[in-house]
C-alpha positions, 0 to 999 in steps of 0.5 A: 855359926857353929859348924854343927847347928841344925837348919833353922827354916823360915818362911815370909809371907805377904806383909802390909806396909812397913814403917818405922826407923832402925839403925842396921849394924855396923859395916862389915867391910869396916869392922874386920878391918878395925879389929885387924888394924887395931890388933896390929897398931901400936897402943889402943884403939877405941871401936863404936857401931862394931858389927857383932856378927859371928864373922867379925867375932871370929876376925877378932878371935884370930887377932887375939891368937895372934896377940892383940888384946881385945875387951868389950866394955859397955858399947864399946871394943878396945884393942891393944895392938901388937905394933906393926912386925909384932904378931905372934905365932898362933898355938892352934888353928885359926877357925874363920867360920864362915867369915871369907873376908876375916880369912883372906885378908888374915892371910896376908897379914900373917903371910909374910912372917917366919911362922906357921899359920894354918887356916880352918873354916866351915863347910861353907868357907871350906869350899871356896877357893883361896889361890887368888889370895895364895898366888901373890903370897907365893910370890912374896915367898911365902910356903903354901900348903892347902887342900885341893884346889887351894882350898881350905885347911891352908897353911902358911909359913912366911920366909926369913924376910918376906920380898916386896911385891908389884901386883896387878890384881887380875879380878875386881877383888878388894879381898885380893887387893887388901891381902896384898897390902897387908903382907906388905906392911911387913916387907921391907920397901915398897909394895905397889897394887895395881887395881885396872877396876876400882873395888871399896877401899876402906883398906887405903883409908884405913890404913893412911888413918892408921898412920901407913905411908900409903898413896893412891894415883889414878890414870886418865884410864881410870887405872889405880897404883897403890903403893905402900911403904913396910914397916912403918908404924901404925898407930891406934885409933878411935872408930865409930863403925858406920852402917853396913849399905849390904844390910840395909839392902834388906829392909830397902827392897822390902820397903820398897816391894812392899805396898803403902811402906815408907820407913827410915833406914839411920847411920847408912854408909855411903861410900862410892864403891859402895851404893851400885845398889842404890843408884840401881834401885833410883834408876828403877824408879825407886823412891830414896830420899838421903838425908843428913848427909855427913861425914864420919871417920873419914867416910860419908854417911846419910839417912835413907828414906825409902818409900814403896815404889812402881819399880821399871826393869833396867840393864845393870852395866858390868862395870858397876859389879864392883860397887855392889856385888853382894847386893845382886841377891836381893836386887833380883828380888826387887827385880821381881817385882818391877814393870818389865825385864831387868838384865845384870851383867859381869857377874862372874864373882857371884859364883865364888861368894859365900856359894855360887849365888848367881846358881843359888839365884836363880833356882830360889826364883824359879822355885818361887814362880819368876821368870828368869834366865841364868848365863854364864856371868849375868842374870835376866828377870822377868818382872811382876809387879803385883807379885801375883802367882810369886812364891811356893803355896806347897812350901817347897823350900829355897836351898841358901847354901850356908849363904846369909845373903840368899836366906835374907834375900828370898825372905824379903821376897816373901813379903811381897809374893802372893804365895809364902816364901820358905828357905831351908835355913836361916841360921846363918844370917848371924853370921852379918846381920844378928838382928835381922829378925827383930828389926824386920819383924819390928817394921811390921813383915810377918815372918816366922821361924 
């Protein structure tokens, strides 16, 4: 998103059934990677179902500032990568956006090289802290100029030869963990993570399917080592993106919150670190049917079938943050309107998201008439099946904070509240989700912009 667009508010309002089928784009998660990996193997790779948000793009701009060679034709995204060790130095900046993800893991790709690298982002991006990618690069050697709090602009100059590292990520992390592992890949020896709590790990499937000489052993404690080989050889590879589960997200509450709905949601990724959110919802009571289930470049894939359900409030274990720590938004909207109270729990790394979503939450809620109570790292509502009394008949407007997932979150609310629901901004959700409008729309909500 521009750093410089006016606000673009939106309201929703209460919907009659939705129905239909739709492909939601291409996982996010994935998409950055195959850009960076593609940009950083050798020869070409062939990338189908690229999510073509601001945030990828802006993934794939930095890599042909550092020397790959990226074009689109028809419907697909060819890379000619550098090879492994063969990055340039950049002539200007990288502008990340608002892409965190395209950010951090940048970082540790070019953290270990003897060259300088500075890092730049919008208002949103420029707010939330870096050290925890920093820290490790630090340790690995690498010079470190940021602005207070280690914030954004950051600037990074790799030394002469860049120093193996053991690593034990300190917070359930895949960012920390993926920046870790690509500075390694251009370290000589061995660099080894340590992850006490499983976070996705598209990063190690990737990366084995690349060609990395990569492993992954597990504890009986459920502890994972990681441990890669630098300066190996990576070779291109042809992709076909799954579907993002974070943005099918949206249509599944809705179609779930929204009376007399039943709609097919096609190509859904369905990697274990990834559905906390649809086993959650399942346990609500909520009815998901999967089908054709499938695999896909090493992934699992399936159909999900979503039809309105009487939802019933549940505890969310801290232990499942991980699988589904940017689906909490919209899953207090499903909350909402479930039969009794629902409580989520171990949500400290919402408050260092896009914004402080657990924050953002929860005055968009109360805002709209919920009950609920923040803490420190968890977050209680108070149920309302029929919605009634639920939205903002004056209009008074929920605060996104430059964040996709809380504009998308308080419209799906809309849909299902007595009252409408209206957010200050909606420009930003092209940022992951280009289409939302139109797809949602196509379903049958009633939003206007």
């Amino acid at each position: 998103m521009p750093h410089d667009t006016l606000p673009q508010p939106a309201v929703a309002r209460r919907s009659a059934g939705l129905s239909g089928t739709i492909r939601i784009p291409g996982d996010k998660s994935i998409s950055h990677r195959s850009l960076m990996f593609g940009g950083l193997a050798a020869g070409e790779t062939r990338i189908t179902g690229l999510l073509e948000g601001e945030d990828v793009l802006n993934t794939g701009k930095a890599m042909q500032a550092l020397g790959a060679t990226i074009r689109k034709i028809d419907d697909e995204w060819i890379v000619r990568g550098t090879g492994n060790g063969g990055l340039l130095a950049p002539e200007t900046p990288l502008d990340f956006g608002n892409a965190g993800t395209g950010c951090r893991l940048t970082m540790g790709l070019v953290g270990s090289y003897d060259f300088k690298t500075t890092f730049v982002g919008d208002a949103s991006l420029s707010k939330r802290p870096m050290g925890r990618i920093l820290d490790p690069l630090r340790r690995m050697g690498t010079q470190v100029s940021a602005a207070t709090g280690d914030r954004l602009p950051v600037s990074l100059h790799g030394p002469g030869v860049a120093s193996p590292l053991t690593y034990r990520v300190p917070m359930a992390s895949a960012q920390v963990k993926s920046a870790v592992l690509l500075a390694g890949l251009n370290a000589p020896g061995m660099t080894t993570v340590i992850e006490p709590v499983m976070t996705r790990d598209h990063t190690e499937k990737m990366l084995a399917g690349f060609g990395a000489a990569l492993s992954v052993e597990i504890d009986a404690a459920g502890v994972r080592t990681i441990r890669l080989e630098g300066q190996g050889k990576l070779t291109g590879q042809t992709i076909d993106v799954p579907g993002d589960p974070s943005s099918a997200a949206f249509p599944l509450v809705a179609a779930l919150i929204v009376p007399g709905s039943d709609i097919t949601i096609r190509n859904v990724l369905m990697n274990p670190t990834r559905t906390g959110l649809i086993l959650t919802l399942q346990e609500m009571g909520a009815d998901i049917e999967m089908l054709d289930r499938r695999m896909t470049g090493g992934e699992d894939v399936a159909d999900l079938r979503v039809r309105s359900s009487a939802l019933k409030g549940v505890t969310v274990p801290a232990e499942r943050a991980p699988s589904m720590i940017d689906e909490y938004p919209v899953l207090a909207v499903a909350a909402t309107f479930a039969e009794g109270t629902t409580i989520m729990q171990g949500l400290d790394e919402l408050r260092v998201k896009e914004s402080d979503r657990l924050s953002a939450v929860a005055e968009g809620l109360k805002l709209n008439g919920v009950d609920c109570i923040e803490g420190i790292d968890m977050l209680t509502v108070q149920g309302r099946p029929d919605g009634k009394g639920l939205g903002n008949a004056g209009g008074a407007k929920v605060s996104t904070h430059l964040d996709h997932r809380i504009a998308m979150s308080f419209l799906v609310m809309g849909l299902a509240s007595e009252h409408p629901v209206t957010i200050d901004d909606s420009a930003m959700i092209a940022t992951s989700f280009p289409d939302f409008f139109a797809m949602i729309t196509r379903l049958g909500a009633t939003i206007e912009t």
